[in-house]
KOLKE-169128 format. One line per field, with one value per residue (C-alpha): residue number from 1; residue in three letters; z, y, x. Coordinates in steps of 0.02 Angstrom, whole numbers. Example, Ala and Ser with C-alpha at 12.3 -4.5 7.8 and 13.67 -1.06 7.14 Angstrom:
<rs>
i = 1	2
aa = ala	ser
c3 = 390	357
c2 = -225	-53
c1 = 615	684
</rs>
This chain:
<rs>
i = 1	2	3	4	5	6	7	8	9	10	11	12	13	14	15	16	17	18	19	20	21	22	23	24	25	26	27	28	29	30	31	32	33	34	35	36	37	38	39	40	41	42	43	44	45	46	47	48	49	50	51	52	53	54	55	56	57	58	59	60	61	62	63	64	65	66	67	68	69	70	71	72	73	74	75	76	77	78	79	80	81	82	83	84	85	86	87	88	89	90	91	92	93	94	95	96	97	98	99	100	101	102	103	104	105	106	107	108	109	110	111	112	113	114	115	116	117	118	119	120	121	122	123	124	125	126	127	128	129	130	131	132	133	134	135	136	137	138	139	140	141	142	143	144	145	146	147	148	149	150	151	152	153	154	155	156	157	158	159	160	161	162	163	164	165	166	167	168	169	170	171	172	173	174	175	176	177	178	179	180	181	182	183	184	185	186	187	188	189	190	191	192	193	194	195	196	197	198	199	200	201	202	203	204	205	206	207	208	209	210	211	212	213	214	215	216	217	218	219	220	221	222	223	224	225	226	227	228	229	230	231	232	233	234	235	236	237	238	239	240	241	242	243	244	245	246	247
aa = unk	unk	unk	unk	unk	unk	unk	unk	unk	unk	unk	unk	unk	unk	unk	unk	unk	unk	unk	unk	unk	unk	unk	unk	unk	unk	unk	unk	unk	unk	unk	unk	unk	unk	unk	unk	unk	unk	unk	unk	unk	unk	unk	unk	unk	unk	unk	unk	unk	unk	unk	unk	unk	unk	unk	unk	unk	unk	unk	unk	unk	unk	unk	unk	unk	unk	unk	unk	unk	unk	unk	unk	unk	unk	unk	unk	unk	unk	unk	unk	unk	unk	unk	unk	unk	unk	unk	unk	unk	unk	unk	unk	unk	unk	unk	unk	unk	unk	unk	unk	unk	unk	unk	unk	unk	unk	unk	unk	unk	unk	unk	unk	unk	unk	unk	unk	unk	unk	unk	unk	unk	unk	unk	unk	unk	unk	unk	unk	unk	unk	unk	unk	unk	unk	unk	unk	unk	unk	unk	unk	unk	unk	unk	unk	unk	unk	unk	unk	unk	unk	unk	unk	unk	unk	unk	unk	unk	unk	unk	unk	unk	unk	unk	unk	unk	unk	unk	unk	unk	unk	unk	unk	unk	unk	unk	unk	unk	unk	unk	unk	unk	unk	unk	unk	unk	unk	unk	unk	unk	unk	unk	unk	unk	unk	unk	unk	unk	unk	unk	unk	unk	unk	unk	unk	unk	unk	unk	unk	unk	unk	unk	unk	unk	unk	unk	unk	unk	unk	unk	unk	unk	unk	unk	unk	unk	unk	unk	unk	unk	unk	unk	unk	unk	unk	unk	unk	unk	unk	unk	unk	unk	unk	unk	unk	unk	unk	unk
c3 = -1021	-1000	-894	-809	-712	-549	-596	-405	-402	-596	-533	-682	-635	-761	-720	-785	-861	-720	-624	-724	-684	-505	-396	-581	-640	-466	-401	-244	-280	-189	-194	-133	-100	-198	-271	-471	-622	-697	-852	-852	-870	-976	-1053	-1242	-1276	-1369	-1522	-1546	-1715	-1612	-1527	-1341	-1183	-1089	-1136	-1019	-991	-973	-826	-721	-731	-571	-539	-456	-286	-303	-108	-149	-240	-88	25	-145	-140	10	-3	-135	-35	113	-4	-90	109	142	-22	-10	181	133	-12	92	204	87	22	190	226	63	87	270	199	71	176	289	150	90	258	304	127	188	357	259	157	241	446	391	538	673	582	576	772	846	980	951	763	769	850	725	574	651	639	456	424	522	423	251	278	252	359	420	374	551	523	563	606	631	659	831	890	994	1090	1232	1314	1248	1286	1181	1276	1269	1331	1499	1484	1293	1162	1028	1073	1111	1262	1206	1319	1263	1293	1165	1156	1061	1050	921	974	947	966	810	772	841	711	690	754	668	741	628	684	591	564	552	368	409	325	412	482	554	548	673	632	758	755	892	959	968	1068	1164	1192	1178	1048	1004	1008	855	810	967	962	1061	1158	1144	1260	1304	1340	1278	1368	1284	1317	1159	1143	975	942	814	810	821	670	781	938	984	1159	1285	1180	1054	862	817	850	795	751	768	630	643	489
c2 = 2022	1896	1919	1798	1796	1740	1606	1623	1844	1884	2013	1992	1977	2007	1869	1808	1653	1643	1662	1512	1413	1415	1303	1197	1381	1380	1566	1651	1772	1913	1997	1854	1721	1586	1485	1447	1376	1534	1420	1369	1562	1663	1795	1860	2057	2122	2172	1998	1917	1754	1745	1800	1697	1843	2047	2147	2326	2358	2480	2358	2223	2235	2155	1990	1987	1878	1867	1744	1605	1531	1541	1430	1295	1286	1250	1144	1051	1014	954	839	749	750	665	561	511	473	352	265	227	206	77	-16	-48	-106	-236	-264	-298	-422	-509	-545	-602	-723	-803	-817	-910	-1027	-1052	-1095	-1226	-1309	-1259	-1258	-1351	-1264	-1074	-1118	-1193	-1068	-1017	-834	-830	-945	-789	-671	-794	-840	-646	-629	-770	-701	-527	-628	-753	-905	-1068	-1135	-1285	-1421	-1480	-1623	-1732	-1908	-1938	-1826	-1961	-2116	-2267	-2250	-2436	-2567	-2737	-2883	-3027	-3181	-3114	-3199	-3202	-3204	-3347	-3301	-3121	-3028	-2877	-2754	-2593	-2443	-2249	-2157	-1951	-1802	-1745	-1582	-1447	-1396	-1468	-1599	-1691	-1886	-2004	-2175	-2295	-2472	-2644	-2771	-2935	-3032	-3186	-3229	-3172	-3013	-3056	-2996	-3119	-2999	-2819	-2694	-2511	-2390	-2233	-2103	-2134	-2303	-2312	-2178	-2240	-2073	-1963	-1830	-1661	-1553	-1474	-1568	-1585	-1696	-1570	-1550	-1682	-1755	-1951	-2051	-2218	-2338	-2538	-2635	-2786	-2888	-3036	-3177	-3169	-3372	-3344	-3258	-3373	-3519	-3592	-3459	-3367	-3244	-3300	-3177	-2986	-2832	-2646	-2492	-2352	-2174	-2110
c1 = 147	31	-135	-232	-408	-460	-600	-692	-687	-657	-488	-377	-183	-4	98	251	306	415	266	187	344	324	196	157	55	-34	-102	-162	-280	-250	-396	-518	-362	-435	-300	-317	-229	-156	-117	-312	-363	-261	-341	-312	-297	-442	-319	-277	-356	-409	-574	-547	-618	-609	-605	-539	-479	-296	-318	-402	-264	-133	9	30	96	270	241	95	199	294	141	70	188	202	4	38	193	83	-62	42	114	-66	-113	24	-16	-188	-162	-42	-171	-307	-187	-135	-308	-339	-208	-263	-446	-399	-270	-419	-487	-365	-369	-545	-558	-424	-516	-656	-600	-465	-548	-742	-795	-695	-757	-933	-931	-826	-886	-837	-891	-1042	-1156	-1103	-1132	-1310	-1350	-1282	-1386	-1525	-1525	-1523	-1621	-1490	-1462	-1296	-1274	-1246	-1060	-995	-816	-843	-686	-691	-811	-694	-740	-689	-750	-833	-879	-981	-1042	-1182	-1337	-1364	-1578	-1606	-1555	-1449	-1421	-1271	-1282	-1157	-1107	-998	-946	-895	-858	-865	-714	-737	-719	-900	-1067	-1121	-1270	-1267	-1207	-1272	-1165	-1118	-1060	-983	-941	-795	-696	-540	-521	-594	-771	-923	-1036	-1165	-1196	-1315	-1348	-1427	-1505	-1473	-1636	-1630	-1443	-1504	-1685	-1759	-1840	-1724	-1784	-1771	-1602	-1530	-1338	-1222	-1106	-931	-825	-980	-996	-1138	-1161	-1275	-1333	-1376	-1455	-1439	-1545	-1529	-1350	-1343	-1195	-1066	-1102	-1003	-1073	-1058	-936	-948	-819	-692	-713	-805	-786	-860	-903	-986	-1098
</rs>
């Protein structure tokens, strides 16, 4: 007969091997119901020649209660479907988390501008940022910027300048810092004969306050005059054409 010991009351139990068998060598104590590792806490009789964990008294062994097994596994049954249950979870939002993951990277590098100037996402990036003292950086698209009219003619008042009117938008999606805005004049070969760069605050004849943005779908309307531009004149006429681009 083999004897075991409850670890949590010290009541010390004869079991079987059959007993072992059943529930993986999982006990119920029945005197304090604490459930052990029989296995983990056998005890060796006094006579034996091997050092003993334990010494006990005959007498004060009892007999286990079969009755305790199935209540055990059944324990042991519903501990496993919750164990299960949970690391399916933990596992599903593992996956959730890192799918996230994967696609806020891919935002990032392939949708930077439209993450960092989305209007929903914007505030809560400004408050990480605000917390850890970081800066997001001002995007820009200078391709979302369009002329959207234009016109280039001899200044009526001023010798050899050219009056040139134009609209163009901001068609991001989000507000972006002005660009500068260059006109090229060309020939025939497509060689420039004269070239104009403006600031923002000079097409817009203002200062520009700091941090100051040109809204989404807003227009711009701006009146330019050029002087000294006696190379692209012809009479009353201006040679060739021109172009726009937006740095």
């Amino acid at each position: 007969m083999i004897q075991t010991q409850c670890p949590h009351c010290q009541t010390i139990f004869r079991v079987t091997s059959a007993h072992l068998n059943i529930a993986q060598g999982y006990v119920r104590c029945s005197h304090c119901q604490h459930i052990f590792n029989a296995t983990h806490h056998l005890l060796q009789s006094s006579e034996s020649n091997e050092p003993a964990s334990f010494q006990f008294d005959h007498k004060q062994a009892i007999d286990l209660n079969d009755i305790d097994i199935p209540e055990l596994q059944a324990d042991l049954e519903d501990s496993a479907r919750g164990h299960s249950w949970s690391f399916f979870w933990r596992w599903t939002i593992i996956m959730l988390l890192f799918a996230a993951f994967l696609v806020g990277q891919g935002m990032w590098f392939f949708q930077r501008d439209v993450v960092l100037q989305h209007p929903d996402i914007r505030p809560w990036l400004e408050r990480f940022c605000y917390t850890f003292l970081c800066v997001l950086p001002s995007t820009r698209n200078l391709h979302s910027f369009q002329i959207q009219e234009h016109l280039a003619q001899v200044h009526p008042d001023i010798e050899n300048a050219i009056q040139f009117d134009a609209t163009f938008i901001n068609n991001a999606a989000f507000s972006q810092p002005y660009p500068d805005l260059q006109l090229t004049f060309e020939d025939f070969n497509g060689n420039s004969l004269a070239q104009r760069r403006f600031k923002p605050e000079e097409y817009l004849q203002r200062p520009l306050h700091k941090n100051e943005l040109m809204a989404s779908n807003s227009i711009v309307h701006l009146k330019l005059v050029l002087i000294e531009m006696n190379q692209v004149i012809e009479g009353d006429n201006i040679a060739e054409g021109y172009r726009f681009n937006f740095f």
